[in-house]
DOVEXFI-481076 format. One record per residue (C-alpha): x, y, z; residue in one letter; residue number from 1. Coordinates in Angstrom, 3 decimals. Each point is the difference from the previous one (the first is absolute). Layout:
# DOVEXFI-481076
u|v|w|residu|num
X|Y|Z|a|NUM
...
END
This chain:
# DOVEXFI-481076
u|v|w|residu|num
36.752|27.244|3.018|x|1
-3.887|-0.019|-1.165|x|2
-1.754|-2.490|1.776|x|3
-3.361|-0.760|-1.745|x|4
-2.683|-2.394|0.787|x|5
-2.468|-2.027|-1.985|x|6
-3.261|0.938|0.842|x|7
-1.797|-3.095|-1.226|x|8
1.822|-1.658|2.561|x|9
-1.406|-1.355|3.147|x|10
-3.079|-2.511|1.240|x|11
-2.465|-1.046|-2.574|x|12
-3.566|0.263|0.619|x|13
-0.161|-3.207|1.430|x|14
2.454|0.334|2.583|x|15
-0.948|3.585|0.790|x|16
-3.379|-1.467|0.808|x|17
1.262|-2.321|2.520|x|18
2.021|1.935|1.499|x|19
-2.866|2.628|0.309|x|20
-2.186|-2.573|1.515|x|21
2.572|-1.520|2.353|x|22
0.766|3.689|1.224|x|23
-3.808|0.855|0.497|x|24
-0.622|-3.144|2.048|x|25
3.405|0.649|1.736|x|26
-0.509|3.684|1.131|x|27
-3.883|-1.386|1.489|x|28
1.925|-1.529|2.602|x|29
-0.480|-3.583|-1.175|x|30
2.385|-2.933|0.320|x|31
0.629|-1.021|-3.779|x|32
1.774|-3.272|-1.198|x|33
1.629|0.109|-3.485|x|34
0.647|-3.442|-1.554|x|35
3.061|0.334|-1.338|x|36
1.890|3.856|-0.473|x|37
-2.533|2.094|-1.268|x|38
1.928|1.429|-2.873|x|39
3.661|-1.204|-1.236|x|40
1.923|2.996|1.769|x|41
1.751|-0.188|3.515|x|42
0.094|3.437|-0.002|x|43
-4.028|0.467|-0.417|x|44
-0.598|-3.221|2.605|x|45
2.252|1.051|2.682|x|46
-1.980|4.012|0.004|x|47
-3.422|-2.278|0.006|x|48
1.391|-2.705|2.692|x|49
0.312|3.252|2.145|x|50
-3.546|0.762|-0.698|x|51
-0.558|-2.764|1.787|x|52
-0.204|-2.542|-3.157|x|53
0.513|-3.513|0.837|x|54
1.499|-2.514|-2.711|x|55
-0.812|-3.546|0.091|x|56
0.851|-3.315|-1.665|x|57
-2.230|-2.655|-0.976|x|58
1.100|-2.180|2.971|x|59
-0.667|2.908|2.478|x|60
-3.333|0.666|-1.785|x|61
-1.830|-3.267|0.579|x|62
0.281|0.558|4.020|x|63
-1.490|3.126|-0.203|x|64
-3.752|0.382|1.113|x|65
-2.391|3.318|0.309|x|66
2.474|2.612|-1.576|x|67
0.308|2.661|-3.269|x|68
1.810|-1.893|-2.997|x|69
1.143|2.343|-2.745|x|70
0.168|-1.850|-3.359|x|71
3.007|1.777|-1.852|x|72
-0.602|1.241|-4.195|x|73
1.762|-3.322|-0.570|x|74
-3.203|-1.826|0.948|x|75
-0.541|-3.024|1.244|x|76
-1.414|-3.708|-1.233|x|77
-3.142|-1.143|1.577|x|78
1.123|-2.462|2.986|x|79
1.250|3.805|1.568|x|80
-3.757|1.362|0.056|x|81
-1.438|-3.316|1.071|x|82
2.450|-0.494|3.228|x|83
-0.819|3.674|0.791|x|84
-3.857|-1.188|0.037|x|85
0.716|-2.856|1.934|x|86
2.126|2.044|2.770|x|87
-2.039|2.864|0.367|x|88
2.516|2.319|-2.135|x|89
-1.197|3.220|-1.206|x|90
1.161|0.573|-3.751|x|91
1.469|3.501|-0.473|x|92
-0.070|-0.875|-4.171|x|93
2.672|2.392|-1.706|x|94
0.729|-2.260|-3.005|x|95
0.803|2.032|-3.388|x|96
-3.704|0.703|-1.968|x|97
1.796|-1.484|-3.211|x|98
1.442|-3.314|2.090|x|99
-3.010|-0.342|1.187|x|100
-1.413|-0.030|-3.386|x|101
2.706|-2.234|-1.252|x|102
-0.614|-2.887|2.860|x|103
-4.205|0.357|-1.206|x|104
1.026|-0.623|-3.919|x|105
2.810|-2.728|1.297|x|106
-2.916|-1.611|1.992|x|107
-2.612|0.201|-2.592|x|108
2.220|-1.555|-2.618|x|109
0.797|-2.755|2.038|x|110
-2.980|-0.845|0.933|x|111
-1.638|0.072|-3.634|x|112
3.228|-2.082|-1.176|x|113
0.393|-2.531|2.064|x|114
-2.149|-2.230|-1.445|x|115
1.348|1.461|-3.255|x|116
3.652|-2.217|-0.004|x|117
1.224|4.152|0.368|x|118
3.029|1.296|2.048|x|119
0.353|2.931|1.925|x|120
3.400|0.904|-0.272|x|121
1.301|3.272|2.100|x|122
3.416|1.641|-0.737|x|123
0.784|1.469|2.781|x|124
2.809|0.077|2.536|x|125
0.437|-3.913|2.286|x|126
-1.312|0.958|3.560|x|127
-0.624|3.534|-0.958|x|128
-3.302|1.200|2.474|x|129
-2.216|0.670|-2.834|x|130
1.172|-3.155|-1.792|x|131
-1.373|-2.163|3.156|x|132
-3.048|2.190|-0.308|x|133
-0.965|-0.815|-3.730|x|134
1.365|-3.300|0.123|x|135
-2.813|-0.173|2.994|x|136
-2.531|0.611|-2.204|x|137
0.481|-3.387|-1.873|x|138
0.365|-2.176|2.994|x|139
3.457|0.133|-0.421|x|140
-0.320|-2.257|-3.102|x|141
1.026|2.716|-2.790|x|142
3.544|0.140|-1.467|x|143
2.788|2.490|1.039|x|144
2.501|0.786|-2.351|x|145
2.993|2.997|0.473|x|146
2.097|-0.574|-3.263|x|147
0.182|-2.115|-3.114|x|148
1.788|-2.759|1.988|x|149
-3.433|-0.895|1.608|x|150
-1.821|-0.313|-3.135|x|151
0.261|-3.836|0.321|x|152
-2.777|0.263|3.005|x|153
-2.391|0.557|-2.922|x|154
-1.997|-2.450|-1.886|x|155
0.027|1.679|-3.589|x|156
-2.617|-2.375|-0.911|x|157
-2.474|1.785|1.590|x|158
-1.579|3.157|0.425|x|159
2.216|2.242|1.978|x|160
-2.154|3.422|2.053|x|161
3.413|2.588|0.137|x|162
0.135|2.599|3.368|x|163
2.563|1.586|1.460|x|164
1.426|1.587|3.220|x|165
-1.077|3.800|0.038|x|166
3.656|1.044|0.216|x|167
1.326|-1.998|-2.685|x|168
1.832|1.413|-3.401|x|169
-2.228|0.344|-2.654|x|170
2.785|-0.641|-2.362|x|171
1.078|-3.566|1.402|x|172
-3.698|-0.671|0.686|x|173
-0.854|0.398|-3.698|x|174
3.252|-1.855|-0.885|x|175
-1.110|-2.986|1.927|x|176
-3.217|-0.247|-1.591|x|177
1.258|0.179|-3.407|x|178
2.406|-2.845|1.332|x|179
-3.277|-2.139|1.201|x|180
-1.918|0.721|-3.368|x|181
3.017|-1.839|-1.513|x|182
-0.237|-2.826|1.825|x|183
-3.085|-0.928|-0.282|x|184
0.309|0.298|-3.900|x|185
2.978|-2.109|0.454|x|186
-2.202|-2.045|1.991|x|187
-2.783|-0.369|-2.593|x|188
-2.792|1.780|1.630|x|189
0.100|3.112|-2.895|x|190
-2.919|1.475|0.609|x|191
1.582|2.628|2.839|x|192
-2.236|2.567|-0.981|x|193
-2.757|-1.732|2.265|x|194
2.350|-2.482|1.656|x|195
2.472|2.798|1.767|x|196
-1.705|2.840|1.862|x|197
2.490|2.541|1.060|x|198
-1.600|2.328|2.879|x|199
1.720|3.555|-0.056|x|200
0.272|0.250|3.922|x|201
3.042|2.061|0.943|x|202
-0.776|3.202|1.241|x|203
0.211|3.340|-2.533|x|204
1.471|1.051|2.948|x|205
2.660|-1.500|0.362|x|206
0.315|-1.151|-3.622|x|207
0.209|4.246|-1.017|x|208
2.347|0.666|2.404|x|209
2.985|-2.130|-1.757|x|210
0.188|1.962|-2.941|x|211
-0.048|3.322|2.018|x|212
2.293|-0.898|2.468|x|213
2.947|-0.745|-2.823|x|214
-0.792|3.358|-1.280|x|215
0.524|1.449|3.064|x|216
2.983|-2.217|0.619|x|217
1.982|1.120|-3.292|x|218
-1.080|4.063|0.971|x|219
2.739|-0.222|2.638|x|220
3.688|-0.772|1.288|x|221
-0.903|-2.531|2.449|x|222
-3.034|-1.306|0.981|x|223
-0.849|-0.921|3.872|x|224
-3.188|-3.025|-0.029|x|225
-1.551|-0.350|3.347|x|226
-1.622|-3.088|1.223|x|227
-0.875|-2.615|2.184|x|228
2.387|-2.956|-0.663|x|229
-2.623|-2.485|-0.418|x|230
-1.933|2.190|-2.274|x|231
-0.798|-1.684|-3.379|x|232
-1.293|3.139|-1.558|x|233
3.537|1.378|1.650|x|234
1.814|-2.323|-1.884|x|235
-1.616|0.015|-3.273|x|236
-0.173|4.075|0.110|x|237
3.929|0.058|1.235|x|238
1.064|-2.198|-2.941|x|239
-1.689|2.083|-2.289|x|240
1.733|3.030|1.074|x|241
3.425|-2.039|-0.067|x|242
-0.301|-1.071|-3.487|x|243
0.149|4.164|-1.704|x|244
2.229|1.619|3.268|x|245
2.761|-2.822|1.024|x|246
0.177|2.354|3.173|x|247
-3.139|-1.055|1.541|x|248
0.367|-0.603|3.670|x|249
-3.073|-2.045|1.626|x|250
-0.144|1.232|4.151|x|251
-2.516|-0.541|2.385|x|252
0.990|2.932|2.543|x|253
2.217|3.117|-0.039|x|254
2.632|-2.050|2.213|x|255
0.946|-2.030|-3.297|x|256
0.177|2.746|-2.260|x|257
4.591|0.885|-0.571|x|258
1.182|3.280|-0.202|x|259
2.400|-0.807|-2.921|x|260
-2.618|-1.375|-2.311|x|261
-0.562|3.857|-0.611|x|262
3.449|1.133|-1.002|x|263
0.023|1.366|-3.351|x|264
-3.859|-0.086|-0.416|x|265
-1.995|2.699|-1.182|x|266
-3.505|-0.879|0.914|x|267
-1.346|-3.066|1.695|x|268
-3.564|-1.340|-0.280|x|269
-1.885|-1.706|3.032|x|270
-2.761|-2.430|-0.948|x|271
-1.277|-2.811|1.439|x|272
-2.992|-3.108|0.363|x|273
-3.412|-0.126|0.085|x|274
0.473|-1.027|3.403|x|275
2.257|3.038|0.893|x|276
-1.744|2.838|2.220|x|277
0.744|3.100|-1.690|x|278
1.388|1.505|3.817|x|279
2.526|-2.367|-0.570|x|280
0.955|1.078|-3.737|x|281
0.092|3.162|1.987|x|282
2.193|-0.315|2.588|x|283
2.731|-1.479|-2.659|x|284
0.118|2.813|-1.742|x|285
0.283|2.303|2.961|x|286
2.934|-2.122|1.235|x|287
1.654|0.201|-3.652|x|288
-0.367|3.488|-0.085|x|289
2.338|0.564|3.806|x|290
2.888|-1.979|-2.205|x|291
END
């Protein structure tokens, strides 16, 4: 059997940076706190935990005093860097160059609109880490929406400022704001062309690699997704693939991966997340190649 895999798989720029910085601080000795898993892979946490990477939760975070805090390419709202101020924590900043952009133009709009009658409203994913970092930037007073069936959060007789989650689908994103332009006609306020701003905010990165990955999903018999399980590029990427090869399996480690999903196959393709180390990609295929 021909194993291939896809070699636009693997961490984005954005997690490749943290992880770059989190290793760098790591291998200096230092003791480093990450708030929350660094990237959405067990795989790539547990080979950093034994770097001697420490994962924290909010709770545990405001005890700690004097110490290294790694801010993950998630990012984080602004409460985080003010309790670091307050408790002597040094800031090891890793949070994605275009998140970081996104949480200044989330910021700046709310601050200009606010005295407008204008809504921020983020589509993102509820409780998502970079969701509680951009809703951060508004105080915690913009709107979150995840589907049509919270469209009824939204006044559609005002302005409405459109963002969204960097790892969202540019297709249901687009949907959605057609959906909200609607409304507000419905609503009376017509003039959307000044009323509705819709930000284009999801990353090319992630929003190019959809329409690869089914390409390289119909190319062979069976198709082998790797990912972290809470990974919401993972899931998004995974579906894709699912939709043009019904034989998509979605693993997280070679232990998961069945010896009679290959039977009959020709070629299999391994692919995986923007939060999937390409060692990991890897080490699948070796394994599938010893079947």
């Amino acid at each position: 059997m021909i194993v291939a895999t896809d070699d636009r798989s693997g961490f984005c720029f954005g997690v490749q940076n943290a992880v770059g910085i989190a290793e760098k601080a790591l291998l200096k000795g230092e003791e480093v706190y990450s708030l929350g898993p660094i990237v959405h892979n067990e795989m790539e946490v547990t080979r950093l935990v034994k770097l001697g990477l420490i994962t924290i939760n909010r709770e545990r975070l405001s005890r700690l005093k004097d110490c290294n805090l790694l801010i993950r390419a998630h990012g984080e709202p602004p409460e985080t860097y003010l309790l670091a101020e307050k408790n002597n924590i040094t800031i090891i900043d890793a949070t994605c160059p275009i998140v970081k952009k996104l949480q200044a133009r989330i910021k700046n709009s709310w601050l200009i609109n606010r005295d407008k009658n204008g809504q921020i409203v983020i589509y993102g994913k509820p409780g998502h880490d970079e969701v509680v970092g951009l809703l951060g930037q508004t105080n915690n007073e913009g709107i979150l929406i995840s589907g049509p069936e919270d469209l009824s959060k939204i006044d559609f007789t005002r302005p409405v400022l459109l963002f969204s989650q960097t790892t969202m689908s540019m297709s249901d994103y687009n949907n959605l704001a057609e959906q909200i332009r609607a409304e507000m006609v419905r609503a009376g306020n017509s003039d959307t062309e000044n009323n509705l701003k819709v930000h284009r905010t999801i990353c090319s990165q992630v929003s190019n690699r959809e329409p690869h990955m089914k390409d390289f999903a119909k190319k062979h018999d069976i198709i082998i997704f790797v990912s972290g399980k809470e990974s919401s590029n993972g899931k998004l990427l995974y579906k894709a693939c699912k939709s043009v090869n019904p034989t998509t399996f979605f693993v997280s480690s070679p232990d998961e991966i069945e010896k009679s999903w290959f039977e009959g196959k020709g070629t299999a393709g391994v692919c995986g997340a923007t939060s999937t180390p390409k060692w990991l990609i890897e080490e699948i295929r070796d394994h599938i190649l010893k079947f």
